[in-house]
ZADO-1210 file (C-alpha; in nm, 4 decimals, padded with zeros to 6 digits):
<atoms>
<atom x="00.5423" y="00.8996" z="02.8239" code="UNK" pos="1"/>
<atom x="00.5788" y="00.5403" z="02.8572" code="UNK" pos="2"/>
<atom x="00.6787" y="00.3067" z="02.5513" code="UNK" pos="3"/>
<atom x="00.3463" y="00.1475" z="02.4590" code="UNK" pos="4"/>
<atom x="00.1900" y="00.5223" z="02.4482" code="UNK" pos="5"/>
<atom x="00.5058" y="00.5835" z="02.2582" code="UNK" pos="6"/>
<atom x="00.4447" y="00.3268" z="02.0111" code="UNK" pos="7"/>
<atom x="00.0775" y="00.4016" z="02.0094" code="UNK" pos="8"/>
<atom x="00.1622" y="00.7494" z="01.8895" code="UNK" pos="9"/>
<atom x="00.3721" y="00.5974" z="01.6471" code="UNK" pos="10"/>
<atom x="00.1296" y="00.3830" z="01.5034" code="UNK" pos="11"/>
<atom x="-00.1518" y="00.6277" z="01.4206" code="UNK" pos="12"/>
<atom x="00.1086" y="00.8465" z="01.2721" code="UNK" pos="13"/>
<atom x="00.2143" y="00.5935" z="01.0406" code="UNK" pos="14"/>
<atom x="-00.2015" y="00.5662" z="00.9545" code="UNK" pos="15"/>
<atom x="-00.1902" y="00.8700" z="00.9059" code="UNK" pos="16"/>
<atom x="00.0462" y="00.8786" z="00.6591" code="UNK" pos="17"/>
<atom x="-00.0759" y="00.5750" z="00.4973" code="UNK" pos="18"/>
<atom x="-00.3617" y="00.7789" z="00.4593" code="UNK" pos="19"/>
<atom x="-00.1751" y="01.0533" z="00.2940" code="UNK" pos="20"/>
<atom x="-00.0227" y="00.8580" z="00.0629" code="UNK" pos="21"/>
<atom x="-00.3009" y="00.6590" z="-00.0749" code="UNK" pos="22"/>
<atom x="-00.4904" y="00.9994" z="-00.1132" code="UNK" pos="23"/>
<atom x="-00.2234" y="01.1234" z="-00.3219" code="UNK" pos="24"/>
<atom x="-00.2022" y="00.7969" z="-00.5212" code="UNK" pos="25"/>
<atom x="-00.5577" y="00.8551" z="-00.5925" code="UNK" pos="26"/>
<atom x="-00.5450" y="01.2128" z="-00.6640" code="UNK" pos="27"/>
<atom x="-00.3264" y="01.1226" z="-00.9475" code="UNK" pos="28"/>
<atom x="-00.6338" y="00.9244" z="-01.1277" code="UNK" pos="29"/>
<atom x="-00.8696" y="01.2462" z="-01.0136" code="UNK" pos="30"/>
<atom x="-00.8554" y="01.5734" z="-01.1396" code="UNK" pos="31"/>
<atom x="-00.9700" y="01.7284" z="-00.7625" code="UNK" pos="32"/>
<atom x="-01.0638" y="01.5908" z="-00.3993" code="UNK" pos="33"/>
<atom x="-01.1123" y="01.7612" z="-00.1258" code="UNK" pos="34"/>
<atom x="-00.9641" y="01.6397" z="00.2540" code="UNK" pos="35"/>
<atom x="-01.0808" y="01.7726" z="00.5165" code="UNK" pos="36"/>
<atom x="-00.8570" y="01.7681" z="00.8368" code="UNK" pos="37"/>
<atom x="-00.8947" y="01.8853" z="01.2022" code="UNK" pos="38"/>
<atom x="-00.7197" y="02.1957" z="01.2455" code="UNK" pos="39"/>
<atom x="-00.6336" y="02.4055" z="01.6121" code="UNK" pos="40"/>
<atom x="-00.6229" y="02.7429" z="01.5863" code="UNK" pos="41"/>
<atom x="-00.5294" y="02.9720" z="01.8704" code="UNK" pos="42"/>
<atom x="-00.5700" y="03.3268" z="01.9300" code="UNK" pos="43"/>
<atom x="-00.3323" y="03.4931" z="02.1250" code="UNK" pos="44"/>
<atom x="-00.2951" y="03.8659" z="02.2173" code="UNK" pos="45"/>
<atom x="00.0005" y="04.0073" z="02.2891" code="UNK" pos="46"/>
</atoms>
């Protein structure tokens, strides 16, 4: 992974997490919100 992809990964993180935070801020002022994120989910057998 080079260091711009690097930082690029770094920098949607920290979006992310802006994000996060200024839900949270919010949620204070709420009584209830719902977020809806992406999720993966895997089956696996064994």
């Amino acid at each position: 992974m080079t260091t711009t992809e690097k930082i690029a990964n770094a920098k949607k993180r920290i979006h992310e997490l802006e994000r996060l935070i200024k839900f949270w801020n919010d949620s204070d002022h709420d009584e209830a919100k719902i977020v809806s994120f992406t999720r993966n989910i895997e089956n696996k057998v064994a």
